[in-house]
DRENDREN-218476 format. One record per residue: residue in one letter; x, y, z of N, C-alpha, C in turn. Coordinates in steps of 0.05 Angstrom, whole numbers, plus 5000, padded with zeros to 4 digits. Each point is the difference from the previous one (the first is absolute). Layout:
BEGIN
aXYZXYZXYZ;...
END
This chain:
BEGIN
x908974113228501450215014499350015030;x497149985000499249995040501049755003;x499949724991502049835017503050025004;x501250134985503850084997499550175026;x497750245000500750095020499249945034;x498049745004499949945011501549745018;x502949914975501849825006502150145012;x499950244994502750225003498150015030;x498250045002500050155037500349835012;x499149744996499349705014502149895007;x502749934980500749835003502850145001;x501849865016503150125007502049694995;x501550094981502649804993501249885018;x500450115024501349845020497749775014;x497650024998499049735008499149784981;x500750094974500649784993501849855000;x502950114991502949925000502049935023;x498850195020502450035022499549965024;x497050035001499349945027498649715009;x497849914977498849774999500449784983;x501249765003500749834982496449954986;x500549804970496749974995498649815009;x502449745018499049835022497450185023;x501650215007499450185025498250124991;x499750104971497650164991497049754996;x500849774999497149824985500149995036;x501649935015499149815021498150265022;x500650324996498050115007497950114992;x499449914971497649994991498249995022;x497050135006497549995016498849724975;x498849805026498049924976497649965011;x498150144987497350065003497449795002;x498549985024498649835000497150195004;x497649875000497650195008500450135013;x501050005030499950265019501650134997;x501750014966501850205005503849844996;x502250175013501549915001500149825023;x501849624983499749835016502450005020;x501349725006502249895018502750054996;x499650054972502950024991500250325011;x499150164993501850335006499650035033;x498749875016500549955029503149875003;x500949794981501749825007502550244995;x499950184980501750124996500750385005;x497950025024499350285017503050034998;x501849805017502150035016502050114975;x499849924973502250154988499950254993;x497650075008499550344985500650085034;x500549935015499550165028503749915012;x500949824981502849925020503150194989;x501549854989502950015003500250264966;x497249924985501250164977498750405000;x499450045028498750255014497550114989;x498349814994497650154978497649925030;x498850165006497150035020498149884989;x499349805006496449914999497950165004;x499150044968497150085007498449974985;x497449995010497549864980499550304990;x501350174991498550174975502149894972;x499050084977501149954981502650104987;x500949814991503650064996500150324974;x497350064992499550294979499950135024;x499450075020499550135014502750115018;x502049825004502549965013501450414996;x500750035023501250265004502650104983;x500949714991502650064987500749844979;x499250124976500549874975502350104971;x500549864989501950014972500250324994;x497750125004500950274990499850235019;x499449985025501050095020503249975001;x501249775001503349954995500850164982;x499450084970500950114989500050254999;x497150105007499950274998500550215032;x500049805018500150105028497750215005;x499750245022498250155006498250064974;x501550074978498950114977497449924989;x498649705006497549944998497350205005;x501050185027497850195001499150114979;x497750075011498950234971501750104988;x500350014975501650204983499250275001;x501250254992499450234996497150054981;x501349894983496349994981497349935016;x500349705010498249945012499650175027;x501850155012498250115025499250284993;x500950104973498350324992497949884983;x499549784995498049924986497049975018;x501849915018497549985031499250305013;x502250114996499750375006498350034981;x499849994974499750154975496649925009;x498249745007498249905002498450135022;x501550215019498650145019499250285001;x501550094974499850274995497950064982;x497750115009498550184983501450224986;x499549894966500150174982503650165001;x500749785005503450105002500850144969;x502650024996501350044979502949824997;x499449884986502049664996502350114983;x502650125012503149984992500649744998;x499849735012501449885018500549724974;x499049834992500749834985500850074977;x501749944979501250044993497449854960;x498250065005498549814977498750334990;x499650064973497750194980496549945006;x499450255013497249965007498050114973;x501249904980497249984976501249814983;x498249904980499549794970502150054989;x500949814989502449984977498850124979;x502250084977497250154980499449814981;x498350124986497449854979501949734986;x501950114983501849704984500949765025;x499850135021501449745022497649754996;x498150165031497249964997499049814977;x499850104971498949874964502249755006;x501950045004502049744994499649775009;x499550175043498949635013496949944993;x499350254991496449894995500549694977;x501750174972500149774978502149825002;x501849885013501649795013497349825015;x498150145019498849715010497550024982;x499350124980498349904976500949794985;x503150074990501149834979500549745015;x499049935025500249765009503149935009;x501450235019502849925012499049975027;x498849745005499150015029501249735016;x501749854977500349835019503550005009;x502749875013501149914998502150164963;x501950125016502450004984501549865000;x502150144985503849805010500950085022;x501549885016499650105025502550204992;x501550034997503050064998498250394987;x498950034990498650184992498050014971;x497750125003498650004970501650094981;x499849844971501850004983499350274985;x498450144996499450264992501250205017;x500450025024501350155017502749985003;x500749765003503049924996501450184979;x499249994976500750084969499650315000;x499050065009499050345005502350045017;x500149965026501950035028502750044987;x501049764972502149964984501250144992;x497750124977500950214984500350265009;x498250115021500950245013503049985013;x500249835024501749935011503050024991;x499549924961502649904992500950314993;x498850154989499850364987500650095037;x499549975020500450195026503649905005;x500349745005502549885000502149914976;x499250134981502149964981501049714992;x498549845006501049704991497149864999;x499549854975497849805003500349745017;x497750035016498549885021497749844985;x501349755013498149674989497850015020;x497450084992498049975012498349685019;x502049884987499349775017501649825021;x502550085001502450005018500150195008;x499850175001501550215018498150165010;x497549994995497450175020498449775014;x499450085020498049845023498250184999;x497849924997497050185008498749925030;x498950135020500949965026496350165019;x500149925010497250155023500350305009;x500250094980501150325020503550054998;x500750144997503550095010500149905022;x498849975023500349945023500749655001;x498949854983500249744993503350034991;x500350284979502049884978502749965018;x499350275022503750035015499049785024;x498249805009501149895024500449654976;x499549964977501349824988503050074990;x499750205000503450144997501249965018;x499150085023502349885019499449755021;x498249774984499849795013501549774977;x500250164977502249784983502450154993;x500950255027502850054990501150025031;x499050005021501049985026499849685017;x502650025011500149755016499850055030;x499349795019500350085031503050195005;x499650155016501950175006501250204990;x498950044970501050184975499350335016;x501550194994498650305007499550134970;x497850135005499350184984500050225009;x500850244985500250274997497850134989;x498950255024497650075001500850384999;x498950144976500650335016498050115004;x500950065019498450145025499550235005;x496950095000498049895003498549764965;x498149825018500349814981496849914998;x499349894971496449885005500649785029;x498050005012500749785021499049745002;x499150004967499349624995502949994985;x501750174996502949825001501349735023;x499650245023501749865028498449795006;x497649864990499249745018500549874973;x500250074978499749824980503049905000;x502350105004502449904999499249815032;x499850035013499949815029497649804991;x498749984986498349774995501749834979;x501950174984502049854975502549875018;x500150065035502449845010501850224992;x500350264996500850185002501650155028;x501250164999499850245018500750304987;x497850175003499750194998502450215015;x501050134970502550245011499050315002;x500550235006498350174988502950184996;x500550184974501550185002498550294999;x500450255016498650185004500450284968;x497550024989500750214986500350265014;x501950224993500850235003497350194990;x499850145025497850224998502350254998;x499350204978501750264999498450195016;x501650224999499250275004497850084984;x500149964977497850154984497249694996;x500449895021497249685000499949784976;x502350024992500749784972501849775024;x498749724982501149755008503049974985;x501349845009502449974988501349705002;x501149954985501249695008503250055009;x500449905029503249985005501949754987;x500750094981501249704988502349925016;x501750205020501449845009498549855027;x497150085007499949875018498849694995;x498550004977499349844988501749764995;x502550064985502549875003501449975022;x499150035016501949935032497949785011;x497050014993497849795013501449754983;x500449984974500049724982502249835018;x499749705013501449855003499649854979;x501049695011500249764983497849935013;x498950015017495649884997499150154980;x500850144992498350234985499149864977;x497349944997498549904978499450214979;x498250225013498350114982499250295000;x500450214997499050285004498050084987;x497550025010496450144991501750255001;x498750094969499450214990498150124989;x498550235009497350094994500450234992;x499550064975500050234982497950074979;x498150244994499450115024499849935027;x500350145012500849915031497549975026;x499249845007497449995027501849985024;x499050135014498550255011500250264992;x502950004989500850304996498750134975;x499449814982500050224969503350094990;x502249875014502550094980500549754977;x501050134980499949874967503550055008;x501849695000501650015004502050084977;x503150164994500550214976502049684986;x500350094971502349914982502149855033;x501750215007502550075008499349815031;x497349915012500049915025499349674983;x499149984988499449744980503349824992;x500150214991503949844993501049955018;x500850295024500849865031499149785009;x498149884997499249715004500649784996;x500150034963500549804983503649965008;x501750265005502649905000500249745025;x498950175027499449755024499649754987;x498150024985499149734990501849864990;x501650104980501949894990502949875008;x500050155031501849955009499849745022;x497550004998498849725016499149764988;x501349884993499149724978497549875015;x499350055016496949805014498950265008;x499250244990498250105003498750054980;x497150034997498350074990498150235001;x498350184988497550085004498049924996;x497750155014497749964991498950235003;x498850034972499450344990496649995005;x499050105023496850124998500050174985;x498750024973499450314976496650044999;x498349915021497750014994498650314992;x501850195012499150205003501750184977;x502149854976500650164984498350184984;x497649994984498650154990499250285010;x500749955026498150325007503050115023;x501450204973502350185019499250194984;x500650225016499850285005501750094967;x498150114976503150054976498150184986;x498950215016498750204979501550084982;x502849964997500750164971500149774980;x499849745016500549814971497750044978;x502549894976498250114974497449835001;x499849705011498349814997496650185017;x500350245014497350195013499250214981;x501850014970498750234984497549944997;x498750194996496149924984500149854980;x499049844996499949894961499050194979;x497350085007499150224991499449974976;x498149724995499649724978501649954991;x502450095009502849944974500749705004;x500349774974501149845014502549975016;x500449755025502950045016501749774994;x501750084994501949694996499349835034;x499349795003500549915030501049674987;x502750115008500749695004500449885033;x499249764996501149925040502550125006;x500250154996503250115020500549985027;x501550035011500450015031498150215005;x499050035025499650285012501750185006;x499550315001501750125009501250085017;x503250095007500949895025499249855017;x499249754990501549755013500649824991;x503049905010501449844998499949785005;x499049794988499549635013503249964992;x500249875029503249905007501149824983;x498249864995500349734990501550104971;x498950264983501850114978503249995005;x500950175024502250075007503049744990;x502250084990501449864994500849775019;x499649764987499849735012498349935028;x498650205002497049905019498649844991;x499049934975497949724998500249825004;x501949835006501049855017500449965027;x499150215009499950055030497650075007;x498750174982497450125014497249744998;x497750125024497449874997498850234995;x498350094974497950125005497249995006;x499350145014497050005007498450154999;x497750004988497850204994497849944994;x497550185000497049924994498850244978;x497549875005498750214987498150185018;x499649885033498650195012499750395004;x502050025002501350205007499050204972;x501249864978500250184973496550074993;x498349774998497150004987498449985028;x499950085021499250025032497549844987;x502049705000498349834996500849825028;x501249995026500849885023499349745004;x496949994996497949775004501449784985;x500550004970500549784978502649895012;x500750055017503149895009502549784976;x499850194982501949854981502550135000;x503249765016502350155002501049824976;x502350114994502649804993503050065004;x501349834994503250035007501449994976;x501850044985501649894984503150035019;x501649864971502649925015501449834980;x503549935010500449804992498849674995;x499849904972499049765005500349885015;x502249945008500649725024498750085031;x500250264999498350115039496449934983;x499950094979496650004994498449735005;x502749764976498449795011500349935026;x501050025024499949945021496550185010;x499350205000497650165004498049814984;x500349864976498349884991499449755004;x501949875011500349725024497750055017;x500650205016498150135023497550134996;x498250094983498450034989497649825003;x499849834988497349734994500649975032;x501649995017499349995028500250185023;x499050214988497850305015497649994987;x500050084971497750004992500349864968;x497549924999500249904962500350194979;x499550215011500450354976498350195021;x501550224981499050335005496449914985;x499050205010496950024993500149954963;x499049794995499649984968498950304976;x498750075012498250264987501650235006;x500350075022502150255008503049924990;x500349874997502749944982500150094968;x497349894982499550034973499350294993;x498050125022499150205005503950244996;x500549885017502950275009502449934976;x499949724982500850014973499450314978;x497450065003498850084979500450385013;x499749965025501250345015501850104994;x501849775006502250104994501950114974;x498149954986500850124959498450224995;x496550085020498650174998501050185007;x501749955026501350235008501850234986;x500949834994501950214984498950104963;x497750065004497950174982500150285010;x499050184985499950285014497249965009;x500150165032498049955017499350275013;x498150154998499550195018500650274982;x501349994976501250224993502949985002;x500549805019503849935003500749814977;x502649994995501549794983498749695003;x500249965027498749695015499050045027;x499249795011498650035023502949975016;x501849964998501849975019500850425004;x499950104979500650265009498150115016;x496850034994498450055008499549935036;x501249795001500149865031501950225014;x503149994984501450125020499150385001;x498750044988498650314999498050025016;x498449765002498050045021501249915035;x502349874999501649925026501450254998;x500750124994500750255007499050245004;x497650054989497850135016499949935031;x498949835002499449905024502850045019;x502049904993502050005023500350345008;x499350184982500550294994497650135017;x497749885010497949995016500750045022;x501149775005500949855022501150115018;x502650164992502750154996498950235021;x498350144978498650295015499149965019;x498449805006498849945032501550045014;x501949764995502049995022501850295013;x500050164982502150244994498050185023;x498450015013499250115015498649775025;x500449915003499549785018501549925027;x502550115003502049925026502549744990;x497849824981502449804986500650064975;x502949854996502850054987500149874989;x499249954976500149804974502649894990;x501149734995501849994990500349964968;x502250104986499749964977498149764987;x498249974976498949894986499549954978;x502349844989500150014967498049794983;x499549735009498449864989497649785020;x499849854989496549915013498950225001;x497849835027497550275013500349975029;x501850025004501150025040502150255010;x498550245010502750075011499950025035;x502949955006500250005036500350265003;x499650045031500650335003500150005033;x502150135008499950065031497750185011;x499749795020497350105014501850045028;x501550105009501050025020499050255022;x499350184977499150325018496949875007;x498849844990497349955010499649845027;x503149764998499949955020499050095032;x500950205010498850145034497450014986;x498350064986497150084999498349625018;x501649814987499149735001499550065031;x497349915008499149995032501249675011;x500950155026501649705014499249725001;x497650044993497549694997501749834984;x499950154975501049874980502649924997;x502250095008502350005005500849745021;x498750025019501149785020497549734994;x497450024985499549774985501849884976;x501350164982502349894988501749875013;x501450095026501449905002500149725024;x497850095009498649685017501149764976;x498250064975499849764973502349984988;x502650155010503449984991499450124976;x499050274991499850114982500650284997;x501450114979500950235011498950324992;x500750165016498650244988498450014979;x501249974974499150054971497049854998;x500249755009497749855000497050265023;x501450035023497150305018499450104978;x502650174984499250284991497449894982;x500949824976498549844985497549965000;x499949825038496450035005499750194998;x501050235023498950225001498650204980;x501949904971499450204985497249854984;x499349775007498349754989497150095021;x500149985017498150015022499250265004;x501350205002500550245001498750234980;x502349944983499250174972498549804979;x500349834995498249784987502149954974;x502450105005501749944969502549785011;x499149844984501649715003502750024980;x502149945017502650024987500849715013;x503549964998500649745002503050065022;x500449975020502350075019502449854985;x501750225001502949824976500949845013;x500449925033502649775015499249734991;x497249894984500949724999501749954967;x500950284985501150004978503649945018;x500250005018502750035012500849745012;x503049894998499549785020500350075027;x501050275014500050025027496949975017;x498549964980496850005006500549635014;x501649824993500249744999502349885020;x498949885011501949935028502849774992;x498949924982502749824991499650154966;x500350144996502350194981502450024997;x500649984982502950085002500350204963;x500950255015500650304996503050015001;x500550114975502050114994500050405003;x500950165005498850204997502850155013;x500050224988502450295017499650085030;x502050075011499350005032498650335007;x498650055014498450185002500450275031;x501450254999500050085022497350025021;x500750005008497650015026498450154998;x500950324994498950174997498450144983;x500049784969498350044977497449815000;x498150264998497249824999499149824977;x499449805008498849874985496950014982;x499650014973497549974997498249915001;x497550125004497849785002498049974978;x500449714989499250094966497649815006;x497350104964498749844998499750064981;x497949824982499949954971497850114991;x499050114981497650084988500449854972;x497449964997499449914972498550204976;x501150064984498350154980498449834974;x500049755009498349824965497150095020;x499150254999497350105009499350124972;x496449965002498850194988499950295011;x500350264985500850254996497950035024;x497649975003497850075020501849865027;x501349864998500349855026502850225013;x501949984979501850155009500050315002;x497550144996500150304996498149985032;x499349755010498350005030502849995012;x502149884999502349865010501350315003;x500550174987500650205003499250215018;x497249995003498950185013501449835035;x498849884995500949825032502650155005;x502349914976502350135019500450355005;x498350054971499850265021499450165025;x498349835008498550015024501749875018;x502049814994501549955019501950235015;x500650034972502450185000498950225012;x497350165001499350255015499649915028;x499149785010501649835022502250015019;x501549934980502650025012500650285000;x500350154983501050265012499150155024;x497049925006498550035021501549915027;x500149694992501849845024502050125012;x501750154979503150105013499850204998;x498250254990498650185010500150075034;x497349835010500249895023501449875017;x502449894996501249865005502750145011;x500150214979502550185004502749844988;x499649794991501949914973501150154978;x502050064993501050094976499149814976;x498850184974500049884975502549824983;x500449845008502949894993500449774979;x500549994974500049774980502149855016;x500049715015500649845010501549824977;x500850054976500249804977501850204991;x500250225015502750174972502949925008;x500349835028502249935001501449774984;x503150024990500349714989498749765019;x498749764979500649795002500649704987;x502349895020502049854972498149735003;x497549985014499449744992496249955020;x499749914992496749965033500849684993;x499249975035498549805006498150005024;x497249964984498550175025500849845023;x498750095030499649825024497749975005;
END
């Protein structure tokens, strides 16, 4: 896997094919004598320096300012968002960590027993690469009970390095140069480089923010983005950044698009189905030692697309187990799908990696049937999860509710966004015009500020946006002048209860802050978010 990825930075297709015949490539071979390079790469200075515009220089061609994935990804190489609050996060004494999106405690006890006895029982070397055949068969049988049709565990699932593995083999064996994909917006933002590393281009269509802070899907605007490039539309349900669990009625609006497009496809991110917001479902009664019927069923309200009439044929699914057993570390994803897209993912496979971790594979076989035991006093651990994610988001909630920011609806994961816009004027000018020295905008100050400042690390929502991205291309409703825009960021709730009941106090204290601020200030108290709005895209 480190050499794939060190052929991908190194090496660019046009010098082998287009620019240098393999006459031209042996004849500038360096060839090396004791002192070094000899006569020959003197003899041939002149072609790196003449007619084909490349500069001579004795530092090394790794080192060169402009390489293969600079071309593809353009500016975007900079630090990512993660990586520069991660560098924040490393300066703050004793902060309070909203900001990544990972569960800060142990998987529980059955996870844990499982990988202990997987690398006892001696699963330590080398699987199948296509996926461990114990996991495969598990993946199957659930799979076939969630989607209503049996699923051949050995055609039609790929076992994969993470979800993150599973969707950029998804769309590196279903996109061609120039293909667009459809992105809604706001979006995870290892979508947008992973389609531009697949020879992609990234579309974004904007979800609809209401009056009352619920996301919405515009299907007709959705249907006005699809051309004939149109490859492929990411769909993430539960939803990142937002926490919206997309309905029945916005799922079918999809599928009809779909249908009406003979070369389009999906690709369904569900990593985060297990944990939506359903305190009344029956699957959160107590057991109360009673036994529970638990068969693998689907979860409740949600819908994997791929069910939907004549989607399996169209859809890629993708999902893990991090998320569900805040097991993150074991990075075991997979995809299923039609056979004929699968074996193409399985072509591609043995050349990324030889398999998913052997032991965390055998290990997450045996979870995955524990799970659905009664656990905690619940039916299964899958109810118990979404009762304890709902605590917490319900935590969360209250903070915010006296804080200055405006939460947007939050039905599933553990992320909700929320306008921070009234906090904005508090941000001191330092911070503000260092954002924007680094082409960064507001959301990113308030962010530090509230990092450096107050010590509670959140995540600025514009790089969830493509207007955050200079070659973007945004689809979106046209906007009067005169309606403000929000300024969103993300909080994370997969905290321990101690972490988020500190998280709270902070915004309290913000919030007695701010009223202070415009107090003083002679500002009116004004919810900045009660006006309609049909769409954000931050700036």
């Amino acid at each position: 896997l480190m050499a794939i990825l060190a052929f991908t930075t190194l090496f660019s297709p046009k010098f082998n094919s287009q620019t240098h015949s393999r006459a031209q490539v042996r004849s500038i071979r360096p060839q090396r004598t004791r002192r070094g390079l000899g006569p020959t790469f003197a003899r041939h200075k002149s072609f790196y320096s003449g007619q084909r515009g490349l500069s001579f220089s004795s530092r090394s061609s790794l080192a060169s300012e402009m390489g293969p994935i600079e071309s593809k990804l353009g500016s975007r190489t900079k630090d990512t968002v993660w990586m520069e609050f991660a560098k924040i996060l490393r300066t703050i004494e004793d902060p309070v960590n909203l900001g990544q999106g990972y569960p800060d405690w142990d998987p529980p006890e059955f996870v844990k027993m499982s990988a202990s006895e997987a690398i006892a029982l001696g699963f330590n070397q080398y699987t199948r690469t296509e996926g461990h055949p114990a996991l495969v068969e598990v993946l199957a049988h659930r799979y076939s009970k969630h989607l209503n049709r049996t699923i051949n565990p050995m055609d039609e699932i790929a076992v994969t390095v993470g979800c993150s593995q599973a969707l950029y083999l998804a769309l590196t064996a279903l996109v061609s140069p120039g293909d667009e994909v459809i992105l809604l917006e706001p979006f995870f933002d290892l979508y947008y480089n992973q389609i531009k590393l697949a020879g992609g281009i990234p579309k974004s269509v904007a979800l609809d923010l209401t009056e009352d802070r619920k996301w919405k899907v515009n299907l007709e605007r959705l249907e006005s983005a699809v051309t004939d490039k149109t490859k492929a539309i990411i769909l993430n349900t539960p939803h990142n950044p937002t926490g919206k669990v997309f309905s029945q009625e916005e799922l079918e609006g999809i599928a009809d698009i779909v249908r009406q497009n003979p070369r389009l496809s999906v690709i369904s991110d569900e990593v985060y189905k297990y944990i939506i917001n359903d305190p009344s479902s029956d699957n959160n009664i107590l057991a109360n030692g009673e036994a529970c019927e638990v068969p693998p069923v689907a979860p409740p309200k949600h819908v994997h697309f791929a069910s939907l009439p004549g989607m399996w044929d169209r859809t890629v699914t993708c999902s893990s187990a991090g998320k569900t057993f805040s097991i993150t570390g074991w990075q075991v994803g997979w995809l299923l799908g039609p056979k004929d897209f699968v074996s193409r993912v399985h072509t591609l496979l043995p050349y990324v990696q030889f398999c998913a971790p052997s032991p965390m594979q055998h290990a997450l076989a045996k979870v995955l049937q524990d799970a659905d035991q009664p656990y905690e006093g619940f039916c299964n651990y899958y109810a118990w999860l979404r009762y304890m994610y709902d605590s917490k988001r319900s935590k969360l909630m209250q903070g915010l509710s006296v804080s200055g920011l405006k939460p947007t609806d939050s039905q599933g994961g553990f992320f909700i966004m929320a306008d921070a816009s009234r906090l904005l004027p508090m941000v001191p000018k330092s911070y503000l015009e260092s954002a924007k020295e680094s082409g960064r905008s507001s959301d990113f100050a308030l962010c530090r500020w509230l990092a450096e400042e107050q010590k509670l690390i959140t995540i600025p929502g514009s790089p969830f946006f493509s207007s955050s991205r200079e070659d973007g291309k945004s689809l979106a409703p046209s906007q009067s002048e005169e309606k403000k825009e929000p300024c969103l960021i993300r909080l994370a709730f997969c905290k321990k209860d101690i972490v988020l009941d500190r998280a709270c106090d902070k915004l309290a204290e913000i919030g007695r802050q701010l009223e202070e601020f415009e107090k003083s200030s002679g500002k009116v108290n004004q919810d900045v978010t009660e006006a309609p709005v049909s769409a954000v895209l931050t700036k």
